[in-house]
C-alpha positions, 0 to 999 in steps of 0.5 A: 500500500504505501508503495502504491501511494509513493506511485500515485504521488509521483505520478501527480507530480508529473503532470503539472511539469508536463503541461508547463512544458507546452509552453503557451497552451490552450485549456478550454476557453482560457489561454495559459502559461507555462505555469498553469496561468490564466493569461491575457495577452495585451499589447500592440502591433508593430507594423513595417514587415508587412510593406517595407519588404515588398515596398524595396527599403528595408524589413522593418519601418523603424528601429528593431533593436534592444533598446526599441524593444525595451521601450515597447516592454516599458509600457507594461506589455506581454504581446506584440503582433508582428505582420508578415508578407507572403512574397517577402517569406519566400522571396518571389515576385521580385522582392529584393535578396537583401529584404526576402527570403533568408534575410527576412526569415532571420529578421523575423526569428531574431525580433521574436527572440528579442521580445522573448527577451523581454518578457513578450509574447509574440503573435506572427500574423500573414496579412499581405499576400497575392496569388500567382505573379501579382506582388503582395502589396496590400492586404488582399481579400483571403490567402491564396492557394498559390503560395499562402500553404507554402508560407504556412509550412515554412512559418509553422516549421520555423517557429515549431519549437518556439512555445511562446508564440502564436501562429495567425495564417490571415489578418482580415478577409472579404469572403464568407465564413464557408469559403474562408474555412474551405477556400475556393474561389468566392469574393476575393479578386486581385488586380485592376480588373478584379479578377477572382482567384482561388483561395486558401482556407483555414482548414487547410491552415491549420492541416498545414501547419500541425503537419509541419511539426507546430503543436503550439496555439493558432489564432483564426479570424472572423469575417467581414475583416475580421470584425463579425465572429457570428459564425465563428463557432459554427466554422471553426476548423477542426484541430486535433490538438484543441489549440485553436484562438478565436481572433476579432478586430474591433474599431469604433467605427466597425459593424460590431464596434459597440459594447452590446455588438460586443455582448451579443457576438463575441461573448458568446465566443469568448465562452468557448475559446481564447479570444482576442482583438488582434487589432484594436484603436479608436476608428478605422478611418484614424480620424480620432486621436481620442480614447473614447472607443478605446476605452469602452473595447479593452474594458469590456475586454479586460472583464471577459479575460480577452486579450488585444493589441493596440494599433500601432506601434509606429511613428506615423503622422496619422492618429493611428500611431500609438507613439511619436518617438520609438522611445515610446513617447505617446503620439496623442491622446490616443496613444497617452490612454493606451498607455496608461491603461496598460500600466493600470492592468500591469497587475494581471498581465504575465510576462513571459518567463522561461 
């Protein structure tokens, strides 16, 4: 008997070592830590590897280095959405040697282990892409078959052993909930005749990457760029690992960018998986360096254990940039309330310890 219950004992303490060894996980509708804790992700978006690649002046649109990374750590983040571009991941469509391919994958690999560094978790999210030989310079209205699995596997297979990131194969998509988990071809066109083309799913996504060898968390958007969660539930790809986050931009001037739009689409959502606002701020057009809509979006967040991430951790002259200086001097009043509402929250958001 009481060699069974020495059994039985270390048998019990197996289990929660084994489970934090998963890193970032999913349990149900919570999103946990390597230690078994509830986390919410909150931070921003780093936009600039989307477009400064495929645009032929750099990877990133400004600086990438420790000390950016500790400026952005200051506000008392754990979570930076970083975009990607198709063409500059593989390197085709004319994307120049010194900001594709190679050059870029190591860029991307070294950022993420920089914001590791520094306590954040990272979400790398496709959101240019283009089918055949149209170079992605825009966000287009779904992946493509083309070349989005290929990106998928490189991606999936680059981070595999990374558990502290979350893969996210599309940003925001035009198509219906049926075509953009089964592709095919539907409402997305390219070019300037508008030409239809055949689009990727997000069953493929995730088909894609789980063989490639990442066991880690995936983040599926909703429709109607990525505002409607409706039929998130009813189309949600299966998963053999259960690893799947729910993902919802929200902007004040959106379709579903009220509180009680909030209430009736996404809670229920949220009662199911991890969810996220992968891209949140004041109004879609950027006409508002306030905080009004900010503020109702990540308390409601904040009370239903849903993450987000700020749009943008950039120095543009638009009301759409979080700061003035990659120093991380607020902008405006925009970027002053994100701030200082992060630091409010600092409490509940766990970074990242390995």
């Amino acid at each position: 008997m009481r060699r069974a219950l020495v059994v039985l004992l270390a048998t019990l303490t197996v289990a929660p070592s084994a489970s934090a060894a998963l890193g970032l996980h999913v349990s149900g509708n919570r999103l946990l830590d390597r230690h078994g804790r509830r986390l919410v992700l909150r931070g921003v978006n780093r936009s600039g590897t989307e477009y400064a690649c495929i645009q032929g002046w750099g990877i990133f649109d400004g600086p990438s280095d420790a000390a950016s990374v500790r400026a952005i750590a200051a506000w008392h983040i754990n979570f930076v959405r970083v975009l990607l571009n198709e063409d500059c991941w593989l390197a085709i469509n004319g994307v120049k040697p010194q900001y594709g391919g190679h050059a870029y994958r190591s860029a991307i690999e070294r950022y993420v282990r920089l914001l590791h560094r520094h306590g954040v978790y990272v979400e790398l999210s496709l959101i240019w892409a283009a089918p055949g030989t149209y170079p992605a310079t825009y966000q287009s209205g779904s992946p493509d078959e083309d070349h989005s699995p290929a990106m998928w596997r490189s991606l999936a297979r680059t981070f595999r052993h990374d558990p502290d990131v979350v893969l996210a194969p599309w940003g925001e998509t035009v198509v219906d909930a049926h075509c953009f988990l089964h592709g095919g071809v539907c409402e997305a066109t390219y070019g300037q005749n508008n030409t239809p083309y055949r689009t990727a799913g997000m069953q493929q996504a995730v088909n894609v990457m789980r063989r490639a060898g990442y066991r880690g968390p995936i983040s599926i958007p909703g429709i109607d760029y990525a505002n409607d969660l409706r039929p998130w539930l009813s189309h949600e790809p299966r998963d053999p690992r259960h690893q799947l986050i729910a993902e919802a931009h929200v902007y004040g001037k959106n379709t579903c960018g009220s509180v009680s739009c909030l209430d009736a689409t996404m809670a229920p959502v949220a009662r199911r998986v991890p969810l996220i606002f992968g891209e949140t701020g004041e109004t879609y057009d950027a006409s508002s360096c306030g905080s009004a809509n900010t503020s109702a979006f990540m308390g409601w967040a904040d009370a239903h254990h849903v993450g987000y991430a700020a749009w943008t951790w950039d120095t543009w002259s638009s009301c759409e940039a979080l700061i003035k200086s990659y120093d991380g001097t607020p902008a405006n009043g925009y970027g002053a309330f994100v701030k200082s509402h992060l630091a409010a929250v600092s409490a509940s958001t766990y970074r990242l310890r390995r």
